[in-house]
Short mmCIF file of the C-alpha atoms (twelve columns), coordinates in Angstrom:
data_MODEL
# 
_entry.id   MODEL 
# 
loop_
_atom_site.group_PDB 
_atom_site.id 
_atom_site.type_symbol 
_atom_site.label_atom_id 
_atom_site.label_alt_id 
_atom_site.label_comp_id 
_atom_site.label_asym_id 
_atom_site.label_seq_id 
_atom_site.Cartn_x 
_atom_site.Cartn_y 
_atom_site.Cartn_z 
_atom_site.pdbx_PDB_model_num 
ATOM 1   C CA . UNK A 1   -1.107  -22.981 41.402 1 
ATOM 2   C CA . UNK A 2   0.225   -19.908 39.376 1 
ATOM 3   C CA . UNK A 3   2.976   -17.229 39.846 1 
ATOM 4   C CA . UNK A 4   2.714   -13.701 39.644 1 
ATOM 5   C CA . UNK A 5   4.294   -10.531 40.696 1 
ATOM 6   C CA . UNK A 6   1.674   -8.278  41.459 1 
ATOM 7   C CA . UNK A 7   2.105   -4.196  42.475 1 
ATOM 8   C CA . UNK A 8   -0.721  -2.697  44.081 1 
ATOM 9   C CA . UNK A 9   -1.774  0.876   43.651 1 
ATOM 10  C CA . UNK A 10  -3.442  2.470   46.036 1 
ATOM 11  C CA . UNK A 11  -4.981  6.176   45.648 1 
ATOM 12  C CA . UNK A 12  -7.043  8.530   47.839 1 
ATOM 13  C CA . UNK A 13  -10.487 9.484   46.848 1 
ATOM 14  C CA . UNK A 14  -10.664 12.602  44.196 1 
ATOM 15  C CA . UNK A 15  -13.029 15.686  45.170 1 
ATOM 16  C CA . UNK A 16  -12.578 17.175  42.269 1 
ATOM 17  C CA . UNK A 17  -15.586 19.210  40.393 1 
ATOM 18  C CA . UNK A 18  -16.472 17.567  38.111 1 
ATOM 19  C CA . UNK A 19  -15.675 13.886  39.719 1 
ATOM 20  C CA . UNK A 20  -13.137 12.540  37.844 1 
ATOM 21  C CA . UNK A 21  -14.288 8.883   35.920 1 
ATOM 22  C CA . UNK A 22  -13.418 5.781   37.621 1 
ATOM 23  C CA . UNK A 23  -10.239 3.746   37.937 1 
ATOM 24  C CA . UNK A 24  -9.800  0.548   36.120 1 
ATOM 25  C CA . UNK A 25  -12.018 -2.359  37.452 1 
ATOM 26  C CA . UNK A 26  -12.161 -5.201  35.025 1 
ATOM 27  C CA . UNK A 27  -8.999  -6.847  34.005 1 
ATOM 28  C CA . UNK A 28  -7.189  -5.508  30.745 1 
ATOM 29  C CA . UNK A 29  -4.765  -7.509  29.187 1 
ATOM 30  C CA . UNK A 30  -2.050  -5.493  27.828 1 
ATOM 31  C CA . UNK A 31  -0.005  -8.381  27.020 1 
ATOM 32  C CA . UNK A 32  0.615   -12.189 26.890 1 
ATOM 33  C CA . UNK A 33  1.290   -12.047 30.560 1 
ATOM 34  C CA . UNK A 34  0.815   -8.809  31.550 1 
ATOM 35  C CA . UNK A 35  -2.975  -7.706  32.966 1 
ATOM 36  C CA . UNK A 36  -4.188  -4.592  35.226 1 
ATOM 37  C CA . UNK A 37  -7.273  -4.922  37.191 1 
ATOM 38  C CA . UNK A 38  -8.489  -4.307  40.423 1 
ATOM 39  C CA . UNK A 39  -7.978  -7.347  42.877 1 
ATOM 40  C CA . UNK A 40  -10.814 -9.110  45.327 1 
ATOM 41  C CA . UNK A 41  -10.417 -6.475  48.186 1 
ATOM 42  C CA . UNK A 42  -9.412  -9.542  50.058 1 
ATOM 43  C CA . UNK A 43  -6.801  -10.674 48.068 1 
ATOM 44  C CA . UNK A 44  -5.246  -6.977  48.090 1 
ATOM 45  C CA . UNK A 45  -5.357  -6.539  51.490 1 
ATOM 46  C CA . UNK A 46  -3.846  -10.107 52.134 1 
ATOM 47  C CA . UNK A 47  -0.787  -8.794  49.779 1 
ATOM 48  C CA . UNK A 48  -0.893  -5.315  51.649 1 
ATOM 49  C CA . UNK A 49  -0.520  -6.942  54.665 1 
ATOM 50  C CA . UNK A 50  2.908   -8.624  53.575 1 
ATOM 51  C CA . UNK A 51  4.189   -5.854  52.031 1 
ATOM 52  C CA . UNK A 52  3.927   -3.092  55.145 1 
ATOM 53  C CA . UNK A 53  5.812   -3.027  58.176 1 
ATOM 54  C CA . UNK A 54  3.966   -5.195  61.070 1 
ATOM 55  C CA . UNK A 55  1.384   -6.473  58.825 1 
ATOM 56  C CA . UNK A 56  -0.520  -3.453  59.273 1 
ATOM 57  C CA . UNK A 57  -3.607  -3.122  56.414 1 
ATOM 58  C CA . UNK A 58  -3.512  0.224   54.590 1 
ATOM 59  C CA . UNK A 59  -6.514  2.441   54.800 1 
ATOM 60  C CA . UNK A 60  -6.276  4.000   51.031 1 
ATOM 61  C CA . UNK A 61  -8.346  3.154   48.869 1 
ATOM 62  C CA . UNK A 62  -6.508  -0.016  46.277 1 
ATOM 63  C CA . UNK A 63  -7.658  1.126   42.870 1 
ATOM 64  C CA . UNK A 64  -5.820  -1.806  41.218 1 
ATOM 65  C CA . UNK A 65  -2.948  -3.705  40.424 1 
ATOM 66  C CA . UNK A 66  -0.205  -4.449  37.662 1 
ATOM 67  C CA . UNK A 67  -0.102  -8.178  37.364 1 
ATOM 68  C CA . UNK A 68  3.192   -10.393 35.760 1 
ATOM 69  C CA . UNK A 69  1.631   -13.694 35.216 1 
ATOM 70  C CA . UNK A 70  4.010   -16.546 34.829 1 
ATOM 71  C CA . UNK A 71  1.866   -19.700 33.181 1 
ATOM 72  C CA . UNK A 72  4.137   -21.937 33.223 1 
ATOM 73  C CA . UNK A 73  6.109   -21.127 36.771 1 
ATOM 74  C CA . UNK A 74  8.469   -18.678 38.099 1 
ATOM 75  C CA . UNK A 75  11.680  -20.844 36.463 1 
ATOM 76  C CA . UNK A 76  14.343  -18.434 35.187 1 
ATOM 77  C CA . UNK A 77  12.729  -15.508 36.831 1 
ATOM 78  C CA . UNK A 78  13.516  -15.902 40.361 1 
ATOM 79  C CA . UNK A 79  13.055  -12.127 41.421 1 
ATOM 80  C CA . UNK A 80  10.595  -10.033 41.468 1 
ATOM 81  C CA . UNK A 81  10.327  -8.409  38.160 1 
ATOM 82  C CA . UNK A 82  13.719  -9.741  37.217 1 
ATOM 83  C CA . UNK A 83  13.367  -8.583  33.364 1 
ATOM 84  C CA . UNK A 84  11.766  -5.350  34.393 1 
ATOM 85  C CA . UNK A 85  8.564   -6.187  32.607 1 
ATOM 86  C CA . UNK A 86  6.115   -4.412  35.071 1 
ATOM 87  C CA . UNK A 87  8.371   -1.561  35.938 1 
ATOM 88  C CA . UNK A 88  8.315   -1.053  31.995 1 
ATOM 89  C CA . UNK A 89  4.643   -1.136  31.906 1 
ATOM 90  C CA . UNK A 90  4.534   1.686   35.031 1 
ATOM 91  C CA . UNK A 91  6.625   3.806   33.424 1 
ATOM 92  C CA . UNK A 92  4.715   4.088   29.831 1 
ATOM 93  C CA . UNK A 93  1.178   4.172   31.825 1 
ATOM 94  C CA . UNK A 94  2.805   7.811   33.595 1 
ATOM 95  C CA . UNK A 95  3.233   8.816   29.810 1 
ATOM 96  C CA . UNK A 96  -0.644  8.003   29.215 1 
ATOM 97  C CA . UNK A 97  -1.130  9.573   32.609 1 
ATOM 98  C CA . UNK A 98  0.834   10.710  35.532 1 
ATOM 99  C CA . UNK A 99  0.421   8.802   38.611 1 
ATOM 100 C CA . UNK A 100 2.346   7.968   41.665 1 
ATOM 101 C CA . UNK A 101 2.581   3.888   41.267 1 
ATOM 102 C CA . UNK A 102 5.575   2.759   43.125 1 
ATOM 103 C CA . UNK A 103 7.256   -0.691  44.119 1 
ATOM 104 C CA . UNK A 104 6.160   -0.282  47.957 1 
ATOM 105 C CA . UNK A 105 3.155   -2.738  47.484 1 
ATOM 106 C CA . UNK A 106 5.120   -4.887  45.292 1 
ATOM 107 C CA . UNK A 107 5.386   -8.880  45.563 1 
ATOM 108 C CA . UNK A 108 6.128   -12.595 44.141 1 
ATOM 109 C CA . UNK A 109 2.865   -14.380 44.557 1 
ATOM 110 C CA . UNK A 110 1.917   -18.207 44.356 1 
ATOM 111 C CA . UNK A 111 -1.259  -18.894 44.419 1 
ATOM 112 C CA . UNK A 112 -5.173  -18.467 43.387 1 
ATOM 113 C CA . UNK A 113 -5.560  -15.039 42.767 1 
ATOM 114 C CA . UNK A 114 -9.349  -14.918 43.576 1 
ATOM 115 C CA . UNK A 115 -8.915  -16.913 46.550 1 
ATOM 116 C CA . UNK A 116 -6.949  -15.320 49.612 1 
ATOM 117 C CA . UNK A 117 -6.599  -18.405 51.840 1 
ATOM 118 C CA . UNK A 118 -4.491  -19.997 48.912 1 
ATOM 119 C CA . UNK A 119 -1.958  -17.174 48.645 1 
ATOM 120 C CA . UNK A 120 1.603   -17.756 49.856 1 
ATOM 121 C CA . UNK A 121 2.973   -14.371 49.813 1 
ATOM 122 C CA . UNK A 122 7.266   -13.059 49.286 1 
ATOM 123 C CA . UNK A 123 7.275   -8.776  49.459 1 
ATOM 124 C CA . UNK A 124 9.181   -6.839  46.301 1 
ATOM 125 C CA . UNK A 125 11.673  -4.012  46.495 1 
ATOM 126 C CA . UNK A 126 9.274   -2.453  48.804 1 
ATOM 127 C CA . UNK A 127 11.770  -0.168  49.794 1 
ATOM 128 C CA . UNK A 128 14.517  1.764   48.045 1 
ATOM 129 C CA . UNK A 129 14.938  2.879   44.576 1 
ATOM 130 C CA . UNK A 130 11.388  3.476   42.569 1 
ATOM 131 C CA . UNK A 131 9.597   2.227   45.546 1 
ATOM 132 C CA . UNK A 132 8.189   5.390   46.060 1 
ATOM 133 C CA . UNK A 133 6.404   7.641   43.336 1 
ATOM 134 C CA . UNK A 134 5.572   11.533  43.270 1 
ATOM 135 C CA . UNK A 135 3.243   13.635  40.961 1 
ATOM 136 C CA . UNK A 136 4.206   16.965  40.161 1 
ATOM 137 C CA . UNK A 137 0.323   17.859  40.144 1 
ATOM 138 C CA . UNK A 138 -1.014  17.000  43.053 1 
ATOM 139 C CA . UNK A 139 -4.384  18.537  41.502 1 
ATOM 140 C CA . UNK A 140 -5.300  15.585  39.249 1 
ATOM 141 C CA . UNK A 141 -6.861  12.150  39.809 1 
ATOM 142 C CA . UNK A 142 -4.244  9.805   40.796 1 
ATOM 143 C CA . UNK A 143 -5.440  6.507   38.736 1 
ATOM 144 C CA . UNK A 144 -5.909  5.045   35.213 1 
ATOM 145 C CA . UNK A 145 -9.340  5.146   33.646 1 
ATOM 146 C CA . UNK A 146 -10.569 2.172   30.904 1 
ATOM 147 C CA . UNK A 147 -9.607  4.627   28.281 1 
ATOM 148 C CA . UNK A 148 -6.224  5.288   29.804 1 
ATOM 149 C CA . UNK A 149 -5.690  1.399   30.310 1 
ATOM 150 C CA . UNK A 150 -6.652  0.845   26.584 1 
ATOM 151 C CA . UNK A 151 -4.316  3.321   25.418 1 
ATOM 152 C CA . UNK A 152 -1.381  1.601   28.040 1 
ATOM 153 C CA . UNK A 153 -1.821  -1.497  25.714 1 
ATOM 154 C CA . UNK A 154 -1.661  0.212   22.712 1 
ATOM 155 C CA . UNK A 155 1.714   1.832   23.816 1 
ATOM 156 C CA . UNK A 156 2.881   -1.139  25.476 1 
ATOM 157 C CA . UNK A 157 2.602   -3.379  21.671 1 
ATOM 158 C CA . UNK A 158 4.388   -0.021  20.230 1 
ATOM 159 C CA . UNK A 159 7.187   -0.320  22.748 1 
ATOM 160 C CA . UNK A 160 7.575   -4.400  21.649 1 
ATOM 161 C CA . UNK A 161 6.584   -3.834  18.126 1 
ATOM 162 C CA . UNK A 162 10.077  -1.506  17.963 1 
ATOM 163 C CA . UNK A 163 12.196  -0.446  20.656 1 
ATOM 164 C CA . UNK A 164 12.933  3.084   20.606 1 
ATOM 165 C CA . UNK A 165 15.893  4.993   19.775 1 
ATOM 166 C CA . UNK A 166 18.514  5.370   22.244 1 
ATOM 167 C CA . UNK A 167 17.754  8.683   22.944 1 
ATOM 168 C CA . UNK A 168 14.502  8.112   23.636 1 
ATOM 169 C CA . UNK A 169 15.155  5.139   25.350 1 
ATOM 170 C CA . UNK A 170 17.427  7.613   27.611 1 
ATOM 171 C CA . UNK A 171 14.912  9.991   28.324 1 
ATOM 172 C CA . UNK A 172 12.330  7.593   28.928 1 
ATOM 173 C CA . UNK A 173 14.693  6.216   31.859 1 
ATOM 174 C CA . UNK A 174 15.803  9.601   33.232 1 
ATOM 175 C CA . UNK A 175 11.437  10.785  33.574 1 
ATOM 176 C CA . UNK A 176 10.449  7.821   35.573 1 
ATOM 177 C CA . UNK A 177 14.265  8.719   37.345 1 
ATOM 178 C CA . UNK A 178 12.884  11.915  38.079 1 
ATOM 179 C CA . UNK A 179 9.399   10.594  39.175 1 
ATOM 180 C CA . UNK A 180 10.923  8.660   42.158 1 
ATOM 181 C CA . UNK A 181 12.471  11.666  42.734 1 
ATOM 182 C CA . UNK A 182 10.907  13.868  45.913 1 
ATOM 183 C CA . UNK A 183 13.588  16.704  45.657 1 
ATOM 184 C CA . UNK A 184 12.211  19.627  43.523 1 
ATOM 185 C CA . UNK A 185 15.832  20.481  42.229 1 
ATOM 186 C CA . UNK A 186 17.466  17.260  41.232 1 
ATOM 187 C CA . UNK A 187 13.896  16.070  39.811 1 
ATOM 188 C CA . UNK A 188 13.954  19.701  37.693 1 
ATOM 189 C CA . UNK A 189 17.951  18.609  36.426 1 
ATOM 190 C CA . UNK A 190 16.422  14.918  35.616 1 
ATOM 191 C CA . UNK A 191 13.329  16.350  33.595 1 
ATOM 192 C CA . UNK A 192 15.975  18.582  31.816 1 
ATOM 193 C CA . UNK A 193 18.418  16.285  31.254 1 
ATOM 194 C CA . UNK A 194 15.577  13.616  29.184 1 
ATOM 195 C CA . UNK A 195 14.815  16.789  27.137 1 
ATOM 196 C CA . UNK A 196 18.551  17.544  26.190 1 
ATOM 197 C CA . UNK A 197 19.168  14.195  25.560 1 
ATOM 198 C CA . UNK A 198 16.452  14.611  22.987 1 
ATOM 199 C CA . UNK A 199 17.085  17.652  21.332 1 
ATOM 200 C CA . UNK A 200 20.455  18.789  22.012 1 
ATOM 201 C CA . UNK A 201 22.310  18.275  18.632 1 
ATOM 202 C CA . UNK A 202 25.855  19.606  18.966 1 
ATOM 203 C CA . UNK A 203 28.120  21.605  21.504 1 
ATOM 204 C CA . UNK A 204 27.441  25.078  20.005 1 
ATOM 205 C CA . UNK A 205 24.682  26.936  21.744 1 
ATOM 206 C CA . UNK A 206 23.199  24.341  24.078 1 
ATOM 207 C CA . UNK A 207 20.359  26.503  25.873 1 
ATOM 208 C CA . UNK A 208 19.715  28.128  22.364 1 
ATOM 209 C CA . UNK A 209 18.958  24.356  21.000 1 
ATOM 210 C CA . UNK A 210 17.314  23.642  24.178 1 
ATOM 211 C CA . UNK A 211 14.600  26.500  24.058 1 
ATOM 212 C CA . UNK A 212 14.022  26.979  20.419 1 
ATOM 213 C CA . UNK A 213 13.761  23.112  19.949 1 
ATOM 214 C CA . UNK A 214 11.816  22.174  22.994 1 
ATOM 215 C CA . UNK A 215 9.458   24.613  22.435 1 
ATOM 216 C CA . UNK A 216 8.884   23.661  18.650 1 
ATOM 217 C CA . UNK A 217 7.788   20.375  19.800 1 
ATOM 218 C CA . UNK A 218 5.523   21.119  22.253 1 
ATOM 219 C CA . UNK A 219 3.946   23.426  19.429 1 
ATOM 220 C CA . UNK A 220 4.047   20.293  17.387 1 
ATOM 221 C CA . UNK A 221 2.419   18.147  20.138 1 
ATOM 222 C CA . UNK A 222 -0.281  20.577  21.388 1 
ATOM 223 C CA . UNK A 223 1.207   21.268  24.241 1 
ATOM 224 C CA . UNK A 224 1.384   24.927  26.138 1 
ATOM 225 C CA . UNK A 225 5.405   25.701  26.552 1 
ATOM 226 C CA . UNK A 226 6.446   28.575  25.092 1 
ATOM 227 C CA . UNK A 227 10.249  29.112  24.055 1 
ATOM 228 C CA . UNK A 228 10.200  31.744  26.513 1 
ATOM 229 C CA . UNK A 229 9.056   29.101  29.082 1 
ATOM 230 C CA . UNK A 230 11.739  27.072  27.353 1 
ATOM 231 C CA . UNK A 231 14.300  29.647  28.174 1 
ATOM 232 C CA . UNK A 232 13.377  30.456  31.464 1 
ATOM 233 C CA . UNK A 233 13.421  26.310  32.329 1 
ATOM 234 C CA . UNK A 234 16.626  25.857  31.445 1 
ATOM 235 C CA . UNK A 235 17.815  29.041  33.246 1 
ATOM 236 C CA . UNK A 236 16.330  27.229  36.666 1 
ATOM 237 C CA . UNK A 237 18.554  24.197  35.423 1 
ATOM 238 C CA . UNK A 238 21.687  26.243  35.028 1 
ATOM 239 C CA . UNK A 239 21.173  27.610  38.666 1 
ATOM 240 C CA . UNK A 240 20.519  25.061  40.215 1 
ATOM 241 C CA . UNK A 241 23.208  22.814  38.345 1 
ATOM 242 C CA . UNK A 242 25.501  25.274  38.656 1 
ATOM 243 C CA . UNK A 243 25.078  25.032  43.018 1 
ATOM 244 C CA . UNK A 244 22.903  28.038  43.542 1 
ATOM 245 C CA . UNK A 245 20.369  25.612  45.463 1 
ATOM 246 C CA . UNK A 246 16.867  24.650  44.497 1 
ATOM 247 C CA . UNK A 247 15.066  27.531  45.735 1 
ATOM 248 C CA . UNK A 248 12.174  28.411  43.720 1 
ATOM 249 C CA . UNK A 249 10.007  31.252  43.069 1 
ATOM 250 C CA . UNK A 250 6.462   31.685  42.154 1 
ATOM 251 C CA . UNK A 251 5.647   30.287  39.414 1 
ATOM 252 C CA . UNK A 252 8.124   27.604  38.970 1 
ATOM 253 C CA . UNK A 253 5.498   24.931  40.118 1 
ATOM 254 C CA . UNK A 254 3.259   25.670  36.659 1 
ATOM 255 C CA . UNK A 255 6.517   26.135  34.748 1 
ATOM 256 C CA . UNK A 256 7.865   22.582  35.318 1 
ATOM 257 C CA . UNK A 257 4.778   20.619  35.146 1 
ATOM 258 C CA . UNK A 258 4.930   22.156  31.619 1 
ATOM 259 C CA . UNK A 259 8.294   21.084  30.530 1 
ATOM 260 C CA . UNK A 260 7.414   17.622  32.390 1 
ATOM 261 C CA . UNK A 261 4.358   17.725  30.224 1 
ATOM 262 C CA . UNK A 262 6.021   18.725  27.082 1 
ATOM 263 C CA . UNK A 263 8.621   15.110  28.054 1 
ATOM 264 C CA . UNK A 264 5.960   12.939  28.552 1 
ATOM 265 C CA . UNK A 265 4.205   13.911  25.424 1 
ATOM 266 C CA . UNK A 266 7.177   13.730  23.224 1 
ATOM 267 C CA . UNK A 267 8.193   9.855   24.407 1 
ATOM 268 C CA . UNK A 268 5.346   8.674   24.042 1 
ATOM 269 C CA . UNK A 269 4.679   10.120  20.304 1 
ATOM 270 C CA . UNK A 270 7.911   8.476   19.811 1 
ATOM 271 C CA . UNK A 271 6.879   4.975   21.129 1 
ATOM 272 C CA . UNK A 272 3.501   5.234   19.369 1 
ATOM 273 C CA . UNK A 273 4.525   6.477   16.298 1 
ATOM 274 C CA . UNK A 274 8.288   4.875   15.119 1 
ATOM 275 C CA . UNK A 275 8.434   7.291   12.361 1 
ATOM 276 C CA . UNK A 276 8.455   10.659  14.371 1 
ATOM 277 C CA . UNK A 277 10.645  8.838   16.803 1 
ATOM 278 C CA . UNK A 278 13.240  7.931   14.277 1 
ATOM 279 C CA . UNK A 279 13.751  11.659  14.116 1 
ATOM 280 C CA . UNK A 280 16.000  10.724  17.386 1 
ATOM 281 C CA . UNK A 281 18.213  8.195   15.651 1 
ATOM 282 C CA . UNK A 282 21.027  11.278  15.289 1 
ATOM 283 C CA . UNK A 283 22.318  14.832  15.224 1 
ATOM 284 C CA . UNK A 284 21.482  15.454  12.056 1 
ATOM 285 C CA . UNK A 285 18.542  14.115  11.888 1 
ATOM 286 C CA . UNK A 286 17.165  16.225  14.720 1 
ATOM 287 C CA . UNK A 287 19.035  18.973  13.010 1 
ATOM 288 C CA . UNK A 288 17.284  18.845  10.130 1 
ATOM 289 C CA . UNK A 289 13.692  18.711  12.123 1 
ATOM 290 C CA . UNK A 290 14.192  21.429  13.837 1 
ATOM 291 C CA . UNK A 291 16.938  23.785  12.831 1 
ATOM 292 C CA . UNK A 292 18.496  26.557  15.088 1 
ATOM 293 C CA . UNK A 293 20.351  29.595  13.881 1 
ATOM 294 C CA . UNK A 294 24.127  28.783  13.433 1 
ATOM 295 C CA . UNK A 295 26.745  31.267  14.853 1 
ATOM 296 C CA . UNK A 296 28.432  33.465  12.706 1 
ATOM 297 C CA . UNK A 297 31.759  32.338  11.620 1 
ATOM 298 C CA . UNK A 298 35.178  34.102  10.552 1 
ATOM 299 C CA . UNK A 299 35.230  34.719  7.119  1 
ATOM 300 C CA . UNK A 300 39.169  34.114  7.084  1 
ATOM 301 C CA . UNK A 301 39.811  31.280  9.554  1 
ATOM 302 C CA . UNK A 302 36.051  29.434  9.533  1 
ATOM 303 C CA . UNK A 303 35.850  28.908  13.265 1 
ATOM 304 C CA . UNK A 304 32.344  30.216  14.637 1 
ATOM 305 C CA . UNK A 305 31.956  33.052  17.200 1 
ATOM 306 C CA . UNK A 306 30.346  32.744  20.070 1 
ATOM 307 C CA . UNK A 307 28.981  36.619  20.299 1 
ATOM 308 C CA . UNK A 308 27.232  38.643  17.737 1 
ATOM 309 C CA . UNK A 309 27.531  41.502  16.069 1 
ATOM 310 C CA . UNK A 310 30.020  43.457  13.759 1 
ATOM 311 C CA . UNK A 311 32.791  42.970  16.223 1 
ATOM 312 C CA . UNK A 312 31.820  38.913  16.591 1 
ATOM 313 C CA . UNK A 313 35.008  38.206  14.616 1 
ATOM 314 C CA . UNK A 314 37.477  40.885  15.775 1 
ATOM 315 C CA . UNK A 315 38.871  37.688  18.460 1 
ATOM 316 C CA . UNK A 316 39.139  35.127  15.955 1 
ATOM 317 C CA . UNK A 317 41.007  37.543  13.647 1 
ATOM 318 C CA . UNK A 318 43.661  38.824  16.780 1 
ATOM 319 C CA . UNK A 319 43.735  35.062  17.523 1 
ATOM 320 C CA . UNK A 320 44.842  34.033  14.041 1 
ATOM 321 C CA . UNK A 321 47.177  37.051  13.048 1 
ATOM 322 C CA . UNK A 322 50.581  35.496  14.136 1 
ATOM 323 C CA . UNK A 323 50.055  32.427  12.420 1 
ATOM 324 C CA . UNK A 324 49.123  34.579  8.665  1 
ATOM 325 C CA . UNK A 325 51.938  37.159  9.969  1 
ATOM 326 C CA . UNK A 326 54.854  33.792  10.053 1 
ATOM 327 C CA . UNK A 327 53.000  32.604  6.420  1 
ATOM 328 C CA . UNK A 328 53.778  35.959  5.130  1 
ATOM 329 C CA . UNK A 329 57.553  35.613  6.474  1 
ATOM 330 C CA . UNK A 330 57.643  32.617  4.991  1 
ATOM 331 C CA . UNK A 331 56.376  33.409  1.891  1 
ATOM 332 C CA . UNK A 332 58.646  36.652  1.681  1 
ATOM 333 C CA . UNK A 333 61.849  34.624  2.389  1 
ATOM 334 C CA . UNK A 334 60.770  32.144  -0.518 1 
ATOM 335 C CA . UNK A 335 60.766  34.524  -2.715 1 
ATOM 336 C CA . UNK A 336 63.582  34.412  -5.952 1 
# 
């Protein structure tokens, strides 16, 4: 008998025009000991069955299921998903596509997989934290395709080939934060948060680093986010960060699934491709990548202003004349 933690995703049907292409069906490996496939129906709804409250059966559709397989037993991993293998793979597949896989079909299972009768059945973290999942979109298919299951596995040997920086280690925890996350404001803080702690290089100007960088990536990437987008993002941040509540206006809907689509993009060019992602590794690196416009700074004392124009430097100068007026005391009463 094998071991296996197994989480079961289960969608409703998409009536889309033009029907969007099937979920995964066939099993793809995407590691060692790490498969998705869709389970014998009986077999799912055996697992189902443990996992909700009264052993009632679900009625959506399962489409299929992230499997842990342990070869040679469950010895040193006594929880479920005690090394956070699977919950690493769900949160790179929402990179390759957003869906709303949680833990609440989740559980440690002994047994023959194609064989129901033999399956002795312990529930996951079926409630709590990341048990529930939420898409931002509720307009697109809710599953993995073959081609999105390909690319998982191609992401997945990225992420083990070379682990990330920690930056983008950070934001990659703070988006699949945010997609457990049913509140609109504290999952529009989260979202913003993973992009400043990619692109925010320095204390100076922090929404003009914020706007002018996110919205060079997303140029870079392909994807549509403006820096006037940018801009406006962040200003919902500030507001709501700053206690003004999360009420939104029309509009806002579109505007975050962009900046949530300019995140996902950017993490997963990192994973895939170390040598953009390096670009992380520090300030000055990211600096460097994409530059923003430095303050103007006092041509007498060197500290930069933090307004414009010709009278930028009038406070700096007031702020420094007592200390040159005492050097010029000084420098009188030295005198022969």
């Amino acid at each position: 008998m094998a071991d296996y933690d197994v989480v079961i995703h289960r969608a409703a049907a998409d009536h889309s025009t033009p029907p969007a292409p099937p979920a995964i069906n066939a099993r793809i490996q995407l590691a060692n000991d790490l498969f998705v496939q869709r389970l014998p129906s009986t077999v799912a709804k055996k697992i189902t069955a443990a996992c909700n409250a009264g052993g009632v059966p679900s009625i959506t559709p399962q489409r299929y299921a992230f499997v842990r397989e342990y070869a040679g037993g469950r010895a040193g991993y006594p929880d479920f998903d005690s090394d956070k293998r699977i919950r690493l793979a769900m949160a790179l597949s929402r990179l390759v596509w957003p869906t709303n896989t949680g833990l609440a079909q989740s559980a440690q299972v002994s047994g023959d997989l194609t064989d129901a009768s033999t399956l002795s059945i312990r529930p996951g973290p079926i409630t709590g934290p990341a048990a529930e999942a939420y898409n931002a979109d509720s307009r697109l298919r809710n599953w993995l395709t073959d081609e999105d299951g390909q690319a998982l596995k191609s992401l997945l040997a990225g992420y083990d080939a070379e682990k990330p920086t920690p930056r983008v280690s950070r934001a990659l925890f703070l988006h699949e934060f945010a997609v457990n996350t049913l509140d609109g404001g504290v999952r529009w803080l989260l979202v913003a948060a993973a992009l400043e702690a990619l692109v925010i290089a320095g204390d100076e100007r922090v929404s003009k680093q914020f706007s002018v960088r996110t919205a060079a990536i997303a140029s870079e990437l392909g994807v549509a986010f403006s820096k006037r987008d940018a801009r406006e993002a962040y200003s919902r941040r500030s507001k709501v960060a700053h206690g003004s509540g999360p009420t939104f206006k029309a509009g806002d809907r579109e505007l975050f699934i962009g900046m949530e689509g300019v995140l996902r993009s950017c993490i997963r060019r990192s994973i895939s491709d170390p040598r953009w992602g390096d670009t992380f590794a520090s300030a000055k690196s990211i600096s460097r990548q994409w530059p923003v416009e430095s303050l103007p700074s006092c041509p007498l004392c060197g500290r930069p202003s933090k307004s414009r124009g010709p009278w930028a430097l009038v406070p700096a100068f007031f702020k420094e004349l007592p200390g040159w007026g005492l050097s010029f005391l000084a420098w009188l009463n030295g005198r022969p």
